[in-house]
C-alpha atoms as a printed R data frame, in Angstrom:
    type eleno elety resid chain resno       x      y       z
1   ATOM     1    CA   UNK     A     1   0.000  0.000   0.000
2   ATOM     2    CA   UNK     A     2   2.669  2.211   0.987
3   ATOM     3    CA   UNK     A     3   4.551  1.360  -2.535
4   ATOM     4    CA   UNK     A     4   1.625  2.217  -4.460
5   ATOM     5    CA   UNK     A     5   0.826  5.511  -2.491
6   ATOM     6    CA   UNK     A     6   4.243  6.663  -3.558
7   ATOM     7    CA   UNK     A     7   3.935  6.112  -6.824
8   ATOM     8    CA   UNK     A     8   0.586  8.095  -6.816
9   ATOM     9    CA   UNK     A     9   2.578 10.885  -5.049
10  ATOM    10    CA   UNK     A    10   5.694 10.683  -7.229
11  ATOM    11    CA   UNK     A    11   3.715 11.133 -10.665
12  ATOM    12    CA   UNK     A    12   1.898 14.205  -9.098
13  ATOM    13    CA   UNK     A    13   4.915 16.018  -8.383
14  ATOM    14    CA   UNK     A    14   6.863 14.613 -11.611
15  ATOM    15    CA   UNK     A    15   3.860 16.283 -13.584
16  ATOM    16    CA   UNK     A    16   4.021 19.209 -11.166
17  ATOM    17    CA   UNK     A    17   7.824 19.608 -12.129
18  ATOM    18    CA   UNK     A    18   7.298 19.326 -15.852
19  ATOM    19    CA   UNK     A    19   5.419 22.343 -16.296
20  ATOM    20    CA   UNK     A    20   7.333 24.277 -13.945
21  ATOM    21    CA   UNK     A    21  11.650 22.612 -14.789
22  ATOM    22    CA   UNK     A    22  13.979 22.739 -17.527
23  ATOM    23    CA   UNK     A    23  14.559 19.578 -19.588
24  ATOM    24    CA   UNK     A    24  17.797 19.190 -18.320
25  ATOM    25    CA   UNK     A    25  16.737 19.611 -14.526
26  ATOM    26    CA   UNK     A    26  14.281 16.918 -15.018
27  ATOM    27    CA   UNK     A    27  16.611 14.502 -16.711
28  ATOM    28    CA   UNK     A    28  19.269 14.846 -13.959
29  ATOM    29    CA   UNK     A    29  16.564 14.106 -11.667
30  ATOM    30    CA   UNK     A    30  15.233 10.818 -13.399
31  ATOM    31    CA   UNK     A    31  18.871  9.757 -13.766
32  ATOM    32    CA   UNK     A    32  19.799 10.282  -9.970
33  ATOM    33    CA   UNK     A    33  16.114  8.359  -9.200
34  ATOM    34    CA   UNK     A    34  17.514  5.646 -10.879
35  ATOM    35    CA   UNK     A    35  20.198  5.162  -8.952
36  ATOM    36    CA   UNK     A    36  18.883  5.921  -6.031
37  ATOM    37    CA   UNK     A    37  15.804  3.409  -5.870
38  ATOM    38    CA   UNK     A    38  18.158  0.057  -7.305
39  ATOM    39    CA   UNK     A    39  20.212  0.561  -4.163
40  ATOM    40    CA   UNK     A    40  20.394  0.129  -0.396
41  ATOM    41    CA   UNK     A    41  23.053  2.792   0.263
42  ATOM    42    CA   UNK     A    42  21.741  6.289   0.829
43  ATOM    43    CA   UNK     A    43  24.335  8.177   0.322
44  ATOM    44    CA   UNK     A    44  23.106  8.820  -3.125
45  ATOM    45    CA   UNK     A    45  20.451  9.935  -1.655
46  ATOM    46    CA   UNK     A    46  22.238 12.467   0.532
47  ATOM    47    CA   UNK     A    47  24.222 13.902  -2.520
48  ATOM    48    CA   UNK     A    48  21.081 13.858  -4.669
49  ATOM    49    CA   UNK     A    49  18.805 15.897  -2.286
50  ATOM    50    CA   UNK     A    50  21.519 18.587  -1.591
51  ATOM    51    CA   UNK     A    51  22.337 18.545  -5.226
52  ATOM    52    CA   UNK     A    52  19.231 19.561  -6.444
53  ATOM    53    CA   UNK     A    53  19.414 23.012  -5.632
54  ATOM    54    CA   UNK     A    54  21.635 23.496  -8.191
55  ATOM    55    CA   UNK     A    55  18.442 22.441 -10.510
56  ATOM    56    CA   UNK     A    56  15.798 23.515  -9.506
57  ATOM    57    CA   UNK     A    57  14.571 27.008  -7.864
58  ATOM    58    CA   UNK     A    58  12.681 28.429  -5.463
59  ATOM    59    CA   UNK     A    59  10.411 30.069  -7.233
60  ATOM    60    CA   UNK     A    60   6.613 29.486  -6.073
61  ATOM    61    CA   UNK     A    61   4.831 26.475  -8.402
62  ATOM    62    CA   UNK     A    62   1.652 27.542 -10.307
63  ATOM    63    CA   UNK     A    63  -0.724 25.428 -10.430
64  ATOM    64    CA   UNK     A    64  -4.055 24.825 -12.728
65  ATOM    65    CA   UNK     A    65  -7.200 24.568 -10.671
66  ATOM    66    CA   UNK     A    66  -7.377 20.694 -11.584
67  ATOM    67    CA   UNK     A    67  -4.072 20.111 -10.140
68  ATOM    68    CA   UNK     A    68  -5.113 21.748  -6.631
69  ATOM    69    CA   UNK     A    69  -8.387 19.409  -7.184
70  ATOM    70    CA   UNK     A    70  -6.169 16.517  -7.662
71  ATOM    71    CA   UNK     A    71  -3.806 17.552  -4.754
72  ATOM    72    CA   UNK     A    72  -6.725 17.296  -2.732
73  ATOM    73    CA   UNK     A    73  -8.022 14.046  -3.428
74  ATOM    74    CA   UNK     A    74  -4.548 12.527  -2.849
75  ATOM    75    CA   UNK     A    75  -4.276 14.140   0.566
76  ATOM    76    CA   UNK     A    76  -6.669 15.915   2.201
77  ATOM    77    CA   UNK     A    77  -5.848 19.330   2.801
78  ATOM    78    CA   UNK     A    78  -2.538 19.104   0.683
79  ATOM    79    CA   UNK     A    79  -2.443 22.247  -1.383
80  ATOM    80    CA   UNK     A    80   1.628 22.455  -3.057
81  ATOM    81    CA   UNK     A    81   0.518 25.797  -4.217
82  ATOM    82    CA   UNK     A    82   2.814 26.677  -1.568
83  ATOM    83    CA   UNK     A    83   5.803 24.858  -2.289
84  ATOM    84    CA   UNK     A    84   8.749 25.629  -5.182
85  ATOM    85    CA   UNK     A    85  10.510 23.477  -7.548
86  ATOM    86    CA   UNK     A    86  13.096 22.630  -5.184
87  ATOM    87    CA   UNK     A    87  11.220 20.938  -2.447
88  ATOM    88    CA   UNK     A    88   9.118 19.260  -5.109
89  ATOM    89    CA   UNK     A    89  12.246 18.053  -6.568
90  ATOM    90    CA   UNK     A    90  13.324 17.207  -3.102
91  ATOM    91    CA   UNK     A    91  10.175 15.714  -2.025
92  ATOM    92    CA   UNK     A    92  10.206 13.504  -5.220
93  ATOM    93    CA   UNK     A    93  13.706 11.969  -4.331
94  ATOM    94    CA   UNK     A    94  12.308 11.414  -0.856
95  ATOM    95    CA   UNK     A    95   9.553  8.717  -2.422
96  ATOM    96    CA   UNK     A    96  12.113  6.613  -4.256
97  ATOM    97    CA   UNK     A    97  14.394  5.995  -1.108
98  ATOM    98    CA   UNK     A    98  14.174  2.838  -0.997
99  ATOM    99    CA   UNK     A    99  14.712  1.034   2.183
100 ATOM   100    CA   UNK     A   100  13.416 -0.874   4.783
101 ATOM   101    CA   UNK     A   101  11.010  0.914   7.409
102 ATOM   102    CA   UNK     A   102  14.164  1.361   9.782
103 ATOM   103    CA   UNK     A   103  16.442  2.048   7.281
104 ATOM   104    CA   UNK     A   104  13.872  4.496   5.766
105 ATOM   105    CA   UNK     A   105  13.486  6.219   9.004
106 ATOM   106    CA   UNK     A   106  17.456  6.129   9.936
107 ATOM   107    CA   UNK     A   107  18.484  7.779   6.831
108 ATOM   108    CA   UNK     A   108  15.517 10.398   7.075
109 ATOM   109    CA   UNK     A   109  15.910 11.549  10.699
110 ATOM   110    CA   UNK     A   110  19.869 11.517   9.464
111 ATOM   111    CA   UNK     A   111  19.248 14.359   6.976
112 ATOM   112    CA   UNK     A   112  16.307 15.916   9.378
113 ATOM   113    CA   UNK     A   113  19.458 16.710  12.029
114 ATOM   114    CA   UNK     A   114  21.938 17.477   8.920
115 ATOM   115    CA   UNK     A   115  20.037 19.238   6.324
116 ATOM   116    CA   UNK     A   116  19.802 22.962   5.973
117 ATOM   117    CA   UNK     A   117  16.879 25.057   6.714
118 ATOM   118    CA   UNK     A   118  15.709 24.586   2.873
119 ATOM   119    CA   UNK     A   119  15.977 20.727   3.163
120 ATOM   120    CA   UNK     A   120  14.229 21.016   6.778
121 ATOM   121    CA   UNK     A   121  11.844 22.898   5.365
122 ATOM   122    CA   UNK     A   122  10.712 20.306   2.484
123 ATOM   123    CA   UNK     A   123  11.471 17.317   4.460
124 ATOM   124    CA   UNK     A   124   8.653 18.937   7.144
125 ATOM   125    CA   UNK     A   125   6.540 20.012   4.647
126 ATOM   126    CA   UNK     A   126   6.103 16.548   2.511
127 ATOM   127    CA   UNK     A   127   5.270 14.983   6.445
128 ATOM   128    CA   UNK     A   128   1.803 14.363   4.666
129 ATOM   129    CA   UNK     A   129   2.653 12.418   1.962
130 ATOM   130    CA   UNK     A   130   5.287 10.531   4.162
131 ATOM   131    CA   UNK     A   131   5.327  7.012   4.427
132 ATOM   132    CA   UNK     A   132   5.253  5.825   8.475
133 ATOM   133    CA   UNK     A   133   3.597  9.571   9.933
134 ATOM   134    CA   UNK     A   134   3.207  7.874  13.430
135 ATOM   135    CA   UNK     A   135   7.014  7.400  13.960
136 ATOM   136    CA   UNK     A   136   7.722 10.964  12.327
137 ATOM   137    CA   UNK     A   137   5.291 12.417  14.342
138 ATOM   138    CA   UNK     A   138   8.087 12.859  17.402
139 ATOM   139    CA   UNK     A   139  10.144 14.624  14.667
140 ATOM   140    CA   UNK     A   140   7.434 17.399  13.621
141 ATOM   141    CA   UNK     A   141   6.324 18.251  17.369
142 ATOM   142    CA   UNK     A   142  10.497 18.602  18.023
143 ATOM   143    CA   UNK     A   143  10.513 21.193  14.757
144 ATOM   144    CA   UNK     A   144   7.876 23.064  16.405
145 ATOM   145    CA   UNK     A   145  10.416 24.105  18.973
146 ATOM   146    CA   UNK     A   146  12.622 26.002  16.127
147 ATOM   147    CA   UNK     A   147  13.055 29.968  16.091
148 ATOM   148    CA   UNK     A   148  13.512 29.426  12.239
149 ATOM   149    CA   UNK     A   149  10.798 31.416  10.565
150 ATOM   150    CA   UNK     A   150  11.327 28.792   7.241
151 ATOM   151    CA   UNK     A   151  11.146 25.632   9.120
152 ATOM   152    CA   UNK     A   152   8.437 26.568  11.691
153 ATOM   153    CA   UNK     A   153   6.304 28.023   8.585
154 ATOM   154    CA   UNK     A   154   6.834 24.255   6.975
155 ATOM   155    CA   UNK     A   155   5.261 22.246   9.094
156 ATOM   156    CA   UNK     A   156   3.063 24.842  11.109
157 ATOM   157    CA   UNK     A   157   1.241 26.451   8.105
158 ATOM   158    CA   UNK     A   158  -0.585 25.157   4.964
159 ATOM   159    CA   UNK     A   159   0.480 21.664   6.551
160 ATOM   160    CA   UNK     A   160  -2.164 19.353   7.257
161 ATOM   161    CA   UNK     A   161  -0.002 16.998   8.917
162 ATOM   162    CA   UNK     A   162  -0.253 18.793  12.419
163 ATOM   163    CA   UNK     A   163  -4.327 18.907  12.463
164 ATOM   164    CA   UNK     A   164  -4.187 15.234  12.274
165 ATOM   165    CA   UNK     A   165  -1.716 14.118  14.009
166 ATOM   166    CA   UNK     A   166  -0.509 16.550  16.601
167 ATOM   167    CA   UNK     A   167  -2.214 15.839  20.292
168 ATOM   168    CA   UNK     A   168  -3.825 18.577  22.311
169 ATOM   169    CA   UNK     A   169  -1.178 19.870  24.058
170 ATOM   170    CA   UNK     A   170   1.485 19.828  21.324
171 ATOM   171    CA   UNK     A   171  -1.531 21.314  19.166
172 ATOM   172    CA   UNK     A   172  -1.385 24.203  22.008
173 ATOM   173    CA   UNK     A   173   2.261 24.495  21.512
174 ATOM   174    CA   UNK     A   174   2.369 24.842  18.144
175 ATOM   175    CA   UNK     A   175  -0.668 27.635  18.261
176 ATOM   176    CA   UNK     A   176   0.774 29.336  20.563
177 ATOM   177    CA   UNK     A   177   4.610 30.128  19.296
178 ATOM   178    CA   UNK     A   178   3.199 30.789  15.831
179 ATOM   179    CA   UNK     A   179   1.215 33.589  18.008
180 ATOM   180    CA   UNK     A   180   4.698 34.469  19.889
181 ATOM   181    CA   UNK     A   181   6.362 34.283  16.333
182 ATOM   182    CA   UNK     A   182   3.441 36.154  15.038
183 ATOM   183    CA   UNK     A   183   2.918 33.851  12.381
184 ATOM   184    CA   UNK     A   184  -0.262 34.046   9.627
185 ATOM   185    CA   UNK     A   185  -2.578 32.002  11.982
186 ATOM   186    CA   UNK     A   186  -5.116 31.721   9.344
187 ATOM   187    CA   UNK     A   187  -2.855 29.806   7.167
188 ATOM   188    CA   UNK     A   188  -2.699 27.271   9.985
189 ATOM   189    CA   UNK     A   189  -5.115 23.680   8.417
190 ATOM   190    CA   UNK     A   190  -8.201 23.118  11.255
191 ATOM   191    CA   UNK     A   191  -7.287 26.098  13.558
192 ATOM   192    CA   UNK     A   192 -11.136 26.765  14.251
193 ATOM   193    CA   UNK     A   193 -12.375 22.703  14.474
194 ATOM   194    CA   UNK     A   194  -9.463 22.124  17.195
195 ATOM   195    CA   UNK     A   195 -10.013 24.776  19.235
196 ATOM   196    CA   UNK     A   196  -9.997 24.235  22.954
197 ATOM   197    CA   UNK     A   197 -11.325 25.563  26.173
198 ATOM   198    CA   UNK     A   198  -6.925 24.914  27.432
199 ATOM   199    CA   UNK     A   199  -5.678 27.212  24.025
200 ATOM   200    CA   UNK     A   200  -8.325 29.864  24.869
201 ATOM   201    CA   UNK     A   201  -6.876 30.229  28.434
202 ATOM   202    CA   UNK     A   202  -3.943 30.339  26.615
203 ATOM   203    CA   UNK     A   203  -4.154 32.687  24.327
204 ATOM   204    CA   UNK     A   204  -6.408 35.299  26.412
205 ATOM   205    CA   UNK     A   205  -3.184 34.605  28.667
206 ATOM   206    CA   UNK     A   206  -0.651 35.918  26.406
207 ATOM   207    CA   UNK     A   207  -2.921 38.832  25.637
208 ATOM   208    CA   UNK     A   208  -2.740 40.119  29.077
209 ATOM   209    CA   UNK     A   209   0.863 39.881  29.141
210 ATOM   210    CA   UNK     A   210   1.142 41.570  26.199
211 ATOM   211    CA   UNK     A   211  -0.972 44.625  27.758
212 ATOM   212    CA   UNK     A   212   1.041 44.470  30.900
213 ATOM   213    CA   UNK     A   213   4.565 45.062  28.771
214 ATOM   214    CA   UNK     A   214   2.415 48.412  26.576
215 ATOM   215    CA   UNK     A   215   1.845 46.643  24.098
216 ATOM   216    CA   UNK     A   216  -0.898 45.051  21.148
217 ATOM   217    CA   UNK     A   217  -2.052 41.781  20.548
218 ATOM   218    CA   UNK     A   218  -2.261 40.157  17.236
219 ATOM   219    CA   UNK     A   219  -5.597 40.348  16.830
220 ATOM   220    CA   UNK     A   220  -6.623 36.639  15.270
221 ATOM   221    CA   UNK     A   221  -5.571 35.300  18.526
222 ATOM   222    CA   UNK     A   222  -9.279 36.160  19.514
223 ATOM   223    CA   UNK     A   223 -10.585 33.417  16.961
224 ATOM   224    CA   UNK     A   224  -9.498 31.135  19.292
225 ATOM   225    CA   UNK     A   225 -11.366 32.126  22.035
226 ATOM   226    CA   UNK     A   226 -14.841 32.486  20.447
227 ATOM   227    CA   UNK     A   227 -16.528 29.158  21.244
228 ATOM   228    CA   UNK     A   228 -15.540 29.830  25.025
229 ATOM   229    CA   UNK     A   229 -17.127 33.277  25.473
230 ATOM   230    CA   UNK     A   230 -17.470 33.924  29.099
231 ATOM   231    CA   UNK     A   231 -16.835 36.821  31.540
232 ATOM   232    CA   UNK     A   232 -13.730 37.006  31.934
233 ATOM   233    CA   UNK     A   233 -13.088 36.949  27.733
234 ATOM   234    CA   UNK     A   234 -15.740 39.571  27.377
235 ATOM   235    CA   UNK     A   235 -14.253 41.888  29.390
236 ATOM   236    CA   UNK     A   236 -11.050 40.580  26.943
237 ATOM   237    CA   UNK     A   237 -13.135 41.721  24.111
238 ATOM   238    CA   UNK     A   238 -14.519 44.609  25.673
239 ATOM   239    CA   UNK     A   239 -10.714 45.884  26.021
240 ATOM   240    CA   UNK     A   240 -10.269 45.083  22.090
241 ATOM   241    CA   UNK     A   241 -13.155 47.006  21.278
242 ATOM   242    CA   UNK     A   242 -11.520 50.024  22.965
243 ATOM   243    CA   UNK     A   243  -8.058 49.532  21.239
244 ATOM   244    CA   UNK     A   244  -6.436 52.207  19.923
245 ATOM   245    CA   UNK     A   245  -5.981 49.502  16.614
246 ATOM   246    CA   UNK     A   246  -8.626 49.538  14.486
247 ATOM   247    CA   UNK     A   247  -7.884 45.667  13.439
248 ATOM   248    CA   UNK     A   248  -7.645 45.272  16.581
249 ATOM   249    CA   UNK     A   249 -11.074 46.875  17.409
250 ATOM   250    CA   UNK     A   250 -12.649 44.881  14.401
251 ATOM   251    CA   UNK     A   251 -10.867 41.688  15.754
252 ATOM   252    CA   UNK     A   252 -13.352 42.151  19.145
253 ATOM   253    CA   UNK     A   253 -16.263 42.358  17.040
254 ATOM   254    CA   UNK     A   254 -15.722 39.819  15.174
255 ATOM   255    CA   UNK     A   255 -15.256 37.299  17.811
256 ATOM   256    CA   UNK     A   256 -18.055 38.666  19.865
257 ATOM   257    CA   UNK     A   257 -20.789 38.429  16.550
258 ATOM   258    CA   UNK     A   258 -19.378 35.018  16.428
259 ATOM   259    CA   UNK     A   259 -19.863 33.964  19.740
260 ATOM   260    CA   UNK     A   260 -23.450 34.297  19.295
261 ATOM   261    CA   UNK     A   261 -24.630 34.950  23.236
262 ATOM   262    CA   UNK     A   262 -26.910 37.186  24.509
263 ATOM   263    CA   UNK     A   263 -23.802 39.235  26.610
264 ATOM   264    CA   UNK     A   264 -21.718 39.118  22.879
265 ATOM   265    CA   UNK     A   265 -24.618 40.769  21.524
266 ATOM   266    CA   UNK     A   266 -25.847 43.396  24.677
267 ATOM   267    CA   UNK     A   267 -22.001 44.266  24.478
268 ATOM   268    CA   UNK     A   268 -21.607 44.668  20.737
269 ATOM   269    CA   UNK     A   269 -24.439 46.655  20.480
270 ATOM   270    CA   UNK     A   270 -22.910 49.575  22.275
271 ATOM   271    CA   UNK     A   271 -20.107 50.033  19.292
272 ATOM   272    CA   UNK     A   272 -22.686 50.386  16.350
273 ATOM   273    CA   UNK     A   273 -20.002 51.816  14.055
274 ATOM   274    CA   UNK     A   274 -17.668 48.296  14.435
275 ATOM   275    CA   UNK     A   275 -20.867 46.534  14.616
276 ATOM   276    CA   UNK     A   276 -21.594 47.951  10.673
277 ATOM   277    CA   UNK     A   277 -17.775 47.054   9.805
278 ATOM   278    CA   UNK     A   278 -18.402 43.720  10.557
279 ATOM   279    CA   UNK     A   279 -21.957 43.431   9.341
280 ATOM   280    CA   UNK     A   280 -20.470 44.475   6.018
281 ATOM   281    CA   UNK     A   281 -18.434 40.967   5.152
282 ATOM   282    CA   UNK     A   282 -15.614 43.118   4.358
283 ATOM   283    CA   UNK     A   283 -13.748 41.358   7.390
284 ATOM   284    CA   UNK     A   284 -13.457 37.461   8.359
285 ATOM   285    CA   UNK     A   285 -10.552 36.385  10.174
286 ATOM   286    CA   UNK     A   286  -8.483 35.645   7.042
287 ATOM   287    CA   UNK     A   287  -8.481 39.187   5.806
288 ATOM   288    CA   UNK     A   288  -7.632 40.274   9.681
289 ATOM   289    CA   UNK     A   289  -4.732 38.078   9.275
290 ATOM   290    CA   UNK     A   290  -3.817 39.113   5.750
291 ATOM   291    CA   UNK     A   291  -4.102 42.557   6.784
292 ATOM   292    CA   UNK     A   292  -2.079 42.491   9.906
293 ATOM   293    CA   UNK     A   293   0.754 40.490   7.999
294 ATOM   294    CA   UNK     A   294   0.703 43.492   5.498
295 ATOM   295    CA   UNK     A   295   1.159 46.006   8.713
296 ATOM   296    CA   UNK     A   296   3.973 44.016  10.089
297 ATOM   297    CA   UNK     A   297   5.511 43.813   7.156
């Protein structure tokens, strides 16, 4: 099964590669796959995945709207509109390694602690088309822990390999430094249907320290409080509201039309002009996100 998920994979990204390489990029590739899948020495491998940087680029892949479709059905949530050439090229030579499971892992946890941050970063972000996810799933809550922007952005967002995989509490983790890192959190796969009453507590946490040192709070950290409106976050929202940010204002009434209780609405209804802001559709918590990105910029 495993086999014949890989070869699914591997044609994707092949045809992903032809529209988007040179001839002679792809030919170097198919000659070092060769090699690489007839033996049971890696170190082709090795050479091969550092190599290919020298073939392919970095620049963004474009893809048709049928090739996101088919990215979906292959994985669900898999979108490689956000990878390049290189870690396609990358993650490609990663399906033909062909070893035993503990060989497999050995060599891949080799280049995981060896590999720079561009070969972290693809190696993280092709964790959902990896063969054997439950014994790389020690490996991805470990990344979490990086200050790396490019390697915490891998496996953090556009990744569905955390939603599924990642417990509660390394979940929370992972939430929570892309909020200290400041991180697009709407770019994050099954933010709102893992919510929890723990990362709310959490978050609304971090906001107050963030008041007590002067200063703002991103404001799509309040998405995460929403399903666990009570007093003490309305009186959190209440203080957005009266930000001297205006996302930050809009970020409060957001949250508090979704939270859909009667003390959401009793409070929202004394900030009519935020109230009409949101009423508008002109804001959801993607374009909060987008926006303060652009601001932080």
């Amino acid at each position: 099964m495993i086999m014949k998920q890989n070869q699914e994979y591997s044609l994707f990204l092949l045809g992903l590669l032809e529209s988007s390489a040179e001839q002679k990029s792809l030919d170097w590739l198919e000659q070092k796959v060769s090699k690489i899948k007839d033996t049971s020495n890696p170190t082709g491998f090795f050479l091969a995945f550092s190599q290919a940087s020298r073939f392919f680029s970095k620049d963004p892949l474009k893809l048709s709207d049928a090739e996101k479709n088919k990215a979906e059905q292959l994985v669900e949530g898999f979108d490689p509109s956000h990878w390049n050439s290189l870690q396609t090229a990358r993650t490609y030579l990663l399906f033909h390694l062909n070893l035993e499971k503990e060989d497999w892992l050995k060599a891949v946890n080799q280049l995981f602690e060896t590999g720079d941050l561009y070969e972290q970063a693809a190696l993280y972000a092709a964790l959902p088309l990896s063969p054997f996810q439950n014994e790389l799933l020690p490996r991805a809550i470990d990344g979490c822990r990086t200050n790396m922007t490019l390697v915490f952005d891998a496996i953090a967002l556009n990744n569905p390999f955390p939603r599924k995989n990642f417990p509660e509490l390394n979940w929370n983790q992972m939430v929570l430094k892309a909020i200290f890192m400041q991180r697009p959190l709407y770019q994050i796969q099954g933010l709102e249907e893992r919510r929890n009453a723990a990362l709310a507590e959490i978050a609304s946490d971090f906001a107050h320290e963030r008041w007590a040192a002067g200063r703002n709070v991103m404001p799509e950290l309040w998405r995460l409080v929403v399903p666990f409106t009570n007093e003490r976050y309305l009186a959190d929202f209440e203080r957005t509201l009266n930000s001297d940010d205006q996302l930050e204002q809009i970020a409060g009434a957001l949250a508090l039309t979704e939270s859909n209780s009667e003390e959401s609405r009793t409070l929202l209804q004394a900030y009519p002009v935020l109230m009409e802001k949101v009423a508008s559709g002109k804001y959801d918590w993607e374009a909060i996100g987008r926006e303060f990105q652009e601001k932080s910029a």
